[in-house]
SETORZA-117242 format. One line per 3 residues: for each residue z, y, x of C-alpha. Coordinates in pm, 1 decimal, padded with zeros to 6 digits. Example, Ala and Ser with C-alpha at 12.3 -4.5 7.8 and 13.67 -1.06 7.14 Angstrom:
2
00780.0:-00450.0:01230.0  00714.0:-00106.0:01367.0
//
This chain:
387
-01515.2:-02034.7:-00233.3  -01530.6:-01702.2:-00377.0  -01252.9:-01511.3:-00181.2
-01066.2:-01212.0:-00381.0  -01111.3:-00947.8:-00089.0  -01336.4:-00955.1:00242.1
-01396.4:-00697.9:00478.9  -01744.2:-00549.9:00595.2  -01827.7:-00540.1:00939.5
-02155.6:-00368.3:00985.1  -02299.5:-00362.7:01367.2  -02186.0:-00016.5:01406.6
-01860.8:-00185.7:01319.9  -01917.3:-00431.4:01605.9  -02053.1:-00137.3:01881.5
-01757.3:00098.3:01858.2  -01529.1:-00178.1:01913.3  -01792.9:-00285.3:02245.5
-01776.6:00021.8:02369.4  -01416.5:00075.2:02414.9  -01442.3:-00312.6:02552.1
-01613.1:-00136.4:02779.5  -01445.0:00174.5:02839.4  -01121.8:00256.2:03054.0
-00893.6:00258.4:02787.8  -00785.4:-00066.8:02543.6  -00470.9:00156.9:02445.4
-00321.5:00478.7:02437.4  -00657.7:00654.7:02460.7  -00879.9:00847.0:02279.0
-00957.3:00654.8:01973.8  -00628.2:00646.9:01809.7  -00647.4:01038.6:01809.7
-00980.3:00982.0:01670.2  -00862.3:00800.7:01405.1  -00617.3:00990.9:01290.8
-00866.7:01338.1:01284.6  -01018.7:01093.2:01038.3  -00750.2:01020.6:00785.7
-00617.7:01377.0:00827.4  -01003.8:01501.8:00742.5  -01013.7:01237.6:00428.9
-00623.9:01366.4:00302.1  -00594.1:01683.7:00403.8  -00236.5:01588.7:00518.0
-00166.5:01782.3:00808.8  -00037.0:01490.6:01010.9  -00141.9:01134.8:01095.4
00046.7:00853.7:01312.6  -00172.3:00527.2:01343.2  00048.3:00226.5:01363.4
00022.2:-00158.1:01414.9  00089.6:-00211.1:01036.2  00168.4:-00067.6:00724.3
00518.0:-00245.3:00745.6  00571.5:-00043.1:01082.4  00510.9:00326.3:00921.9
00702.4:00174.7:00623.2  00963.3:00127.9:00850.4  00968.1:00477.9:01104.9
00917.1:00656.6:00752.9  01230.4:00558.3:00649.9  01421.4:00624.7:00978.2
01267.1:00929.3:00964.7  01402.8:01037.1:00703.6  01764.5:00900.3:00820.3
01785.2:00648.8:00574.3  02073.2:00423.1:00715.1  02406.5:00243.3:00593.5
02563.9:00355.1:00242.7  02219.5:00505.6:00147.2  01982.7:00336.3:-00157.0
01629.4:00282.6:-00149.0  01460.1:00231.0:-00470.6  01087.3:00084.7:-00498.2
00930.9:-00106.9:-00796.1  00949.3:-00489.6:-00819.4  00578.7:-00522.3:-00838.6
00491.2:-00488.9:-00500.5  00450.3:-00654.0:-00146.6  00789.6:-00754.0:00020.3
00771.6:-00460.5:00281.5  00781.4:-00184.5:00038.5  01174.3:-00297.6:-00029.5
01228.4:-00501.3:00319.1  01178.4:-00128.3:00524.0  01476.6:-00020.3:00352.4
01696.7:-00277.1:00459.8  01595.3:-00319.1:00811.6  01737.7:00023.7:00809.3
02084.8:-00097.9:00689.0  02051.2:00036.7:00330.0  02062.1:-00153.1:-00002.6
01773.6:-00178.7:-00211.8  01707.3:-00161.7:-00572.4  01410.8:-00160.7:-00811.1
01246.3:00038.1:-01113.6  01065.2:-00132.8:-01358.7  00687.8:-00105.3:-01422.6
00473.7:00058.5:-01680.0  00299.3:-00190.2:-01906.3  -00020.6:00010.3:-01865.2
-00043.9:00128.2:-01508.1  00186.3:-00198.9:-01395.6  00333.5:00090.8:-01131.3
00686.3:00242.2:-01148.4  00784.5:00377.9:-01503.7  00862.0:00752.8:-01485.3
01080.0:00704.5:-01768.6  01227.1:00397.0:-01638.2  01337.8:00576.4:-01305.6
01437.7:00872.7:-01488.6  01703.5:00675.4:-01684.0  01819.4:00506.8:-01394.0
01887.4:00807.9:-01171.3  02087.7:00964.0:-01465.3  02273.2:00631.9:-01476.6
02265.2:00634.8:-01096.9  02440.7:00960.8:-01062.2  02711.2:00876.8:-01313.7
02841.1:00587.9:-01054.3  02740.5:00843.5:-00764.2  02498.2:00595.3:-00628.7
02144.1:00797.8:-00629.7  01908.0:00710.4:-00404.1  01750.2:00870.0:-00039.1
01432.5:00754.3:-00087.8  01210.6:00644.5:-00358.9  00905.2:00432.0:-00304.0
00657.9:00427.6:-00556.5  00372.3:00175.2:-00461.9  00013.8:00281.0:-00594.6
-00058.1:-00072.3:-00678.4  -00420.7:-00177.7:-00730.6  -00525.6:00131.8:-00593.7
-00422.8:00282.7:-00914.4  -00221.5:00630.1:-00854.6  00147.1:00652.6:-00989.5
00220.9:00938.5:-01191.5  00343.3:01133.4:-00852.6  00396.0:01494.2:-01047.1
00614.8:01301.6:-01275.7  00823.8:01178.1:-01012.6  00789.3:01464.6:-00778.7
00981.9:01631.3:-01038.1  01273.4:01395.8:-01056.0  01296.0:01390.4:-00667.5
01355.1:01787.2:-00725.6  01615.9:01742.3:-00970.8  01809.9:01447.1:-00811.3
01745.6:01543.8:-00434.9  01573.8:01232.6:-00328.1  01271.2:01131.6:-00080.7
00953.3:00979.9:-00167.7  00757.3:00784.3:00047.1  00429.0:00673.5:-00119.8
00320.3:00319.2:-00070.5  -00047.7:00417.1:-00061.0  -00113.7:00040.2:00085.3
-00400.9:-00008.5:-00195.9  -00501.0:00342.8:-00227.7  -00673.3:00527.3:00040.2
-01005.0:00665.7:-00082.0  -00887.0:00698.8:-00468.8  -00761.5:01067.4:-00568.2
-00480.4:01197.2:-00786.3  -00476.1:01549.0:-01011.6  -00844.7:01542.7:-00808.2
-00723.8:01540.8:-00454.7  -00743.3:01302.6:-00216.7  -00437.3:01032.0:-00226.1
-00225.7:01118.4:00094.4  -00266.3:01457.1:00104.9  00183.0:01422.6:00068.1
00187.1:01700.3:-00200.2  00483.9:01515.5:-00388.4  00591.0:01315.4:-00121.0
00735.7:01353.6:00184.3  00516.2:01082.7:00343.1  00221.7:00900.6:00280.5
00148.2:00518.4:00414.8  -00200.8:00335.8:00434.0  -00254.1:-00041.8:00506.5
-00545.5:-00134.8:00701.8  -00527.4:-00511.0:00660.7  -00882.5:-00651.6:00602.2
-00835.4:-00763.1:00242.3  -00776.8:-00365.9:00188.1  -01064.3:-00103.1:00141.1
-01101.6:00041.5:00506.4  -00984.6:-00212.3:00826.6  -00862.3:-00188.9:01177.2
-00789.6:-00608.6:01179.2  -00435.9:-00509.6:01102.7  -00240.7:-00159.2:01112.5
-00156.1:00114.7:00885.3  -00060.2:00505.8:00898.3  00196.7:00720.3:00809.8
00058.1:01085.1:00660.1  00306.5:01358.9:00639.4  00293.1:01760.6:00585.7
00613.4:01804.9:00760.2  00660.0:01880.6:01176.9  00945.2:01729.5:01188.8
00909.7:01408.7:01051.8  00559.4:01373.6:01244.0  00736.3:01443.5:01564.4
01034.8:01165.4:01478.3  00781.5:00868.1:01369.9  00555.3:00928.8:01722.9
00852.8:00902.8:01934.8  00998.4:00599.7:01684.1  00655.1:00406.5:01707.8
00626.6:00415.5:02076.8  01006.5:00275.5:02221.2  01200.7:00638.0:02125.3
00999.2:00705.8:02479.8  00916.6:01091.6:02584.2  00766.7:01294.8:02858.7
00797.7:01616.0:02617.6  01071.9:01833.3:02878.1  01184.2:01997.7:02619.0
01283.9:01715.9:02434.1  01495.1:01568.9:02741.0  01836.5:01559.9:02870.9
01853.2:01777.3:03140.5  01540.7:01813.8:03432.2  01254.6:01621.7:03523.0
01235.7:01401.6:03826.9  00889.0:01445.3:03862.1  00512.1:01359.8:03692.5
00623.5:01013.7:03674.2  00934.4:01082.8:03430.1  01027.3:00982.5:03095.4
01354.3:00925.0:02884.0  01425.0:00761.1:02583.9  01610.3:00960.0:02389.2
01610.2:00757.6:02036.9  01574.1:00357.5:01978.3  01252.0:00361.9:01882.2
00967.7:00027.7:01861.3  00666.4:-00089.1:02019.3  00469.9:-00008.6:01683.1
00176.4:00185.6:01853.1  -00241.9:00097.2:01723.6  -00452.5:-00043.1:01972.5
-00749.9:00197.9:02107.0  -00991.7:-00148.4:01966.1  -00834.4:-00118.3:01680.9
-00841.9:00288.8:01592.3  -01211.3:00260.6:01725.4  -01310.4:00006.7:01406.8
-01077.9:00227.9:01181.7  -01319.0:00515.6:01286.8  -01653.4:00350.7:01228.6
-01465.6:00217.7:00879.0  -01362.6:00547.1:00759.6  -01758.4:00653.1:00784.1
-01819.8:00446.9:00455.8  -01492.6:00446.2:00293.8  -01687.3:00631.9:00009.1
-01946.3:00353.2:-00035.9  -01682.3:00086.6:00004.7  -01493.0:00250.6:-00312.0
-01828.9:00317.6:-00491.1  -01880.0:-00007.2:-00484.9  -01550.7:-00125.4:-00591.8
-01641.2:00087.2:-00886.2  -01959.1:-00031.2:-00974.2  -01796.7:-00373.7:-00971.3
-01490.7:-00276.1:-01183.4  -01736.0:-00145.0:-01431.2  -01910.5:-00457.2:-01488.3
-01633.9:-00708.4:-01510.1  -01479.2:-00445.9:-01716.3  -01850.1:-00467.4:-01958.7
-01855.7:-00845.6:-01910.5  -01475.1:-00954.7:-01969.5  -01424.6:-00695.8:-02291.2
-01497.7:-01048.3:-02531.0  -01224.4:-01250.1:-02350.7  -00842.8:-01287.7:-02468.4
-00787.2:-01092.7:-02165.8  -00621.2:-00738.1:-02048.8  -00820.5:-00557.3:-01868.8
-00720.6:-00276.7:-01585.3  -00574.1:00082.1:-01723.5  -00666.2:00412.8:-01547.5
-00421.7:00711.0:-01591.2  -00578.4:00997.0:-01702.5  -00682.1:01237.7:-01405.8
-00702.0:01001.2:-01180.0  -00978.4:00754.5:-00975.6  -00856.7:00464.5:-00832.0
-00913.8:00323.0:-00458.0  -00988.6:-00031.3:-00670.5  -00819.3:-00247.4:-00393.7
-00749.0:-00502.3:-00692.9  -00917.4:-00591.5:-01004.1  -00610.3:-00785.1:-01201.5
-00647.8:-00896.9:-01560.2  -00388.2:-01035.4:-01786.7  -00412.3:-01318.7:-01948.9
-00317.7:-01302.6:-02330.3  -00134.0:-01643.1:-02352.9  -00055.6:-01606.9:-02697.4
-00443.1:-01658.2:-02785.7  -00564.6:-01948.9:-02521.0  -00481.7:-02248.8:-02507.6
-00395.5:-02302.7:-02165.9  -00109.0:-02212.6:-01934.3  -00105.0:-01896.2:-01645.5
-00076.4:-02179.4:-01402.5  -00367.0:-02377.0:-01536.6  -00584.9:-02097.4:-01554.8
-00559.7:-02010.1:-01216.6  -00567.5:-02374.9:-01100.2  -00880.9:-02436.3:-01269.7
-01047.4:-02142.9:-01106.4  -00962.6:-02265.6:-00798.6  -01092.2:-02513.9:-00785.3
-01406.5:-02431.8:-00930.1  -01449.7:-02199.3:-00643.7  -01295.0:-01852.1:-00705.2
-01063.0:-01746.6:-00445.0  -00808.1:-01572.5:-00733.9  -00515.6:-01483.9:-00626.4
-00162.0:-01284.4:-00760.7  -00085.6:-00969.6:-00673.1  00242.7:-00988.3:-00676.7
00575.9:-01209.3:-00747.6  00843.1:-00985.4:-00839.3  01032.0:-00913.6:-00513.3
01380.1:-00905.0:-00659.0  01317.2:-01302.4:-00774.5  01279.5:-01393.0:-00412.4
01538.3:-01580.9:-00325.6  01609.2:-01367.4:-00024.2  01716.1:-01129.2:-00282.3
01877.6:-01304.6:-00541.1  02077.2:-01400.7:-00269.9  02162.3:-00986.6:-00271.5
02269.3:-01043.8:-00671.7  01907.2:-01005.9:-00836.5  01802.4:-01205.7:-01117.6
01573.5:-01335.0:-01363.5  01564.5:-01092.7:-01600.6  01679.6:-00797.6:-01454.7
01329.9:-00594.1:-01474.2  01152.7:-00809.3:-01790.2  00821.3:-00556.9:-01790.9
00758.0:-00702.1:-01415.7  00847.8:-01007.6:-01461.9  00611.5:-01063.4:-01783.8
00349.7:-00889.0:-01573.8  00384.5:-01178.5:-01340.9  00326.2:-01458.0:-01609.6
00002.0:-01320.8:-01716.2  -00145.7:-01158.9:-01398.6  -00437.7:-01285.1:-01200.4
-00657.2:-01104.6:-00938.5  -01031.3:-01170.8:-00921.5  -01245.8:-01122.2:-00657.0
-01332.4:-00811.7:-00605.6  -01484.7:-00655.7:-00257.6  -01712.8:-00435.8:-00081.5
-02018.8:-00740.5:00010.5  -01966.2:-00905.5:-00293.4  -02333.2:-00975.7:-00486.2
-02359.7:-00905.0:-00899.4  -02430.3:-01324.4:-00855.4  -02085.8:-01388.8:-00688.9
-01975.1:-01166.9:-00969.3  -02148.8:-01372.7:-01268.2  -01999.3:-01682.1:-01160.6
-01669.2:-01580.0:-01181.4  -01722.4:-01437.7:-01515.3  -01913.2:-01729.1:-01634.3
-01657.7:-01964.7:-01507.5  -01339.4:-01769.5:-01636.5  -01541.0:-01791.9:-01939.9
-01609.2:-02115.0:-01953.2  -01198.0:-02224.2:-01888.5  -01091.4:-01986.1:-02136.2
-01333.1:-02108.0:-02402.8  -01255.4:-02476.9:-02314.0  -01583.2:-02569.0:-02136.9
//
């Protein structure tokens, strides 16, 4: 089987990771600083929290930002669970923008006439989550602008994106958002086995995620409640998590973040050749938005039903099991039933949801050979053509 993402483990990979095996500390040591030099070197952000997950920063980023009961959280449909789930472990209610056809990430114009509708029933939302899906960038000046005018947040779901660039800068550099989150899964373009990061420009929200990752814990005195006991001393002074990256785990990040620029350049030079090789097929191919350069974490066509023969379902069944590890990136989160129990249904965000009966992502990864890649052209091919 052909699987649609891998990671790449090189031997330096595999030392780093021996060496803090071998060193004094497994967490809470140097590494995790390390790590986080590195993604504030790649961004230019000018802070970094490493965190167990992407789900975790997800979450602190909203707290943060004192999202809580009574307050809305809007993200797009087309998206991982987490990017909407963060808002409600924080007590809020959650609702969704629809996509652009092109970019398949949250419509501007979409979100524009739903905050003017929004305000109208006085129910605007604290934070906004646009999810830079693919790798592809959202239009962030676009909506940078709205949070201006209608005084909302935006966290960026950057999940796909680290290593693409926006307007020419690096994605997670925060300049129109108030934070920036990475994944590190191993599917994803750099990996720590699993964590993520939170990226910020702002002091103040830096200094609430640390203390929210690691229990609400301090030994900062002038954060506490009165005087010190002693060395020993802490307090906790908020209700924070256990949400902190492993020193094993920052190590590998470190090593990964070495080649993040071949890992993309690859994903490019793969891109460009399904892109060359698929153009025939009754297929859409991947958009890019002008003035930017996508991280690539996907490649996800679109079938064009209306000209094949077959069904969504049948295509991807049959390249299954002829050995390509497809998969779909991703069901609409408001047709979940967790949130139709909430009042969501069919039909409520129609660009997503036909997004969802044509999509399909094909393998696409760092290690993977221009031969992997001709079979799964040849064999979409083939099932398309009726071979």
């Amino acid at each position: 089987m052909i699987p649609y993402g891998k990671q790449d483990i090189s031997q330096q990979d595999i030392d780093t990771v021996v060496d803090v095996l071998n060193s004094d500390f497994l967490t809470q040591g140097p590494q995790v600083p390390a790590f986080e030099f590195a993604l504030k070197e790649h961004t230019g952000a000018q802070y970094a929290l490493a965190m167990n997950s992407a789900t975790s920063a997800l979450h602190v980023a909203c707290l943060a930002l004192d999202l809580g009961a009574d307050d809305w959280l809007w993200t797009s449909p087309i998206t991982f669970v987490a990017s909407a789930n963060c808002g409600l472990y924080c007590g809020a209610q959650v609702d969704f923008v629809d996509i652009d056809p092109e970019t398949y990430n949250m419509c501007p114009n979409r979100l524009e006439e739903k905050l003017i509708n929004a305000k109208a029933e006085g129910k605007l939302p604290k934070i906004v989550v646009p999810v830079h899906l693919c790798g592809q960038p959202c239009d962030m000046a676009a909506i940078g602008k709205l949070a201006q005018e209608y005084d909302f947040k935006v966290i960026e779901d950057a999940s796909h994106a680290i290593g693409g660039r926006y307007h020419d800068k690096p994605i997670g550099n925060c300049e129109y958002s108030d934070i920036t989150v990475f994944s590190f899964h191993p599917v994803k373009i750099v990996t720590t086995a699993e964590g993520g990061a939170a990226l910020t420009n702002q002091k103040e929200l830096s200094d609430k995620m640390a203390l929210l990752r690691s229990h609400g814990i301090t030994r900062d005195p002038e954060l506490m409640c009165g005087e010190s006991d002693g060395g020993w001393y802490y307090q906790q002074i908020a209700l924070g998590f256990n949400y902190r990256m492993t020193e094993l785990q920052a190590a590998l990040g470190v090593s990964q973040m070495k080649r993040l620029d071949e890992f993309v350049l690859a994903r490019h030079r793969l891109s460009k050749r399904y892109n060359d090789k698929l153009a025939h097929l009754p297929l859409v191919l991947p958009y890019q938005l002008p003035n930017t350069y996508s991280g690539l974490h996907l490649f996800v066509i679109r079938l064009r039903l209306d000209e094949i023969d077959l069904t969504h379902s049948q295509v991807f069944d049959a390249l299954r099991e002829r050995g390509i590890g497809v998969n779909l990136h991703y069901i609409p989160v408001h047709t979940q039933p967790y949130y139709q129990d909430k009042g969501f249904s069919d039909g409520d965000f129609p660009e997503s949801e036909r997004y969802y009966r044509e999509a399909i992502s094909l393998p696409m990864y760092h290690g993977m050979s221009e031969e992997q890649q001709d079979i799964v052209v040849q064999t979409l091919t083939d099932i398309l053509k009726g071979r």
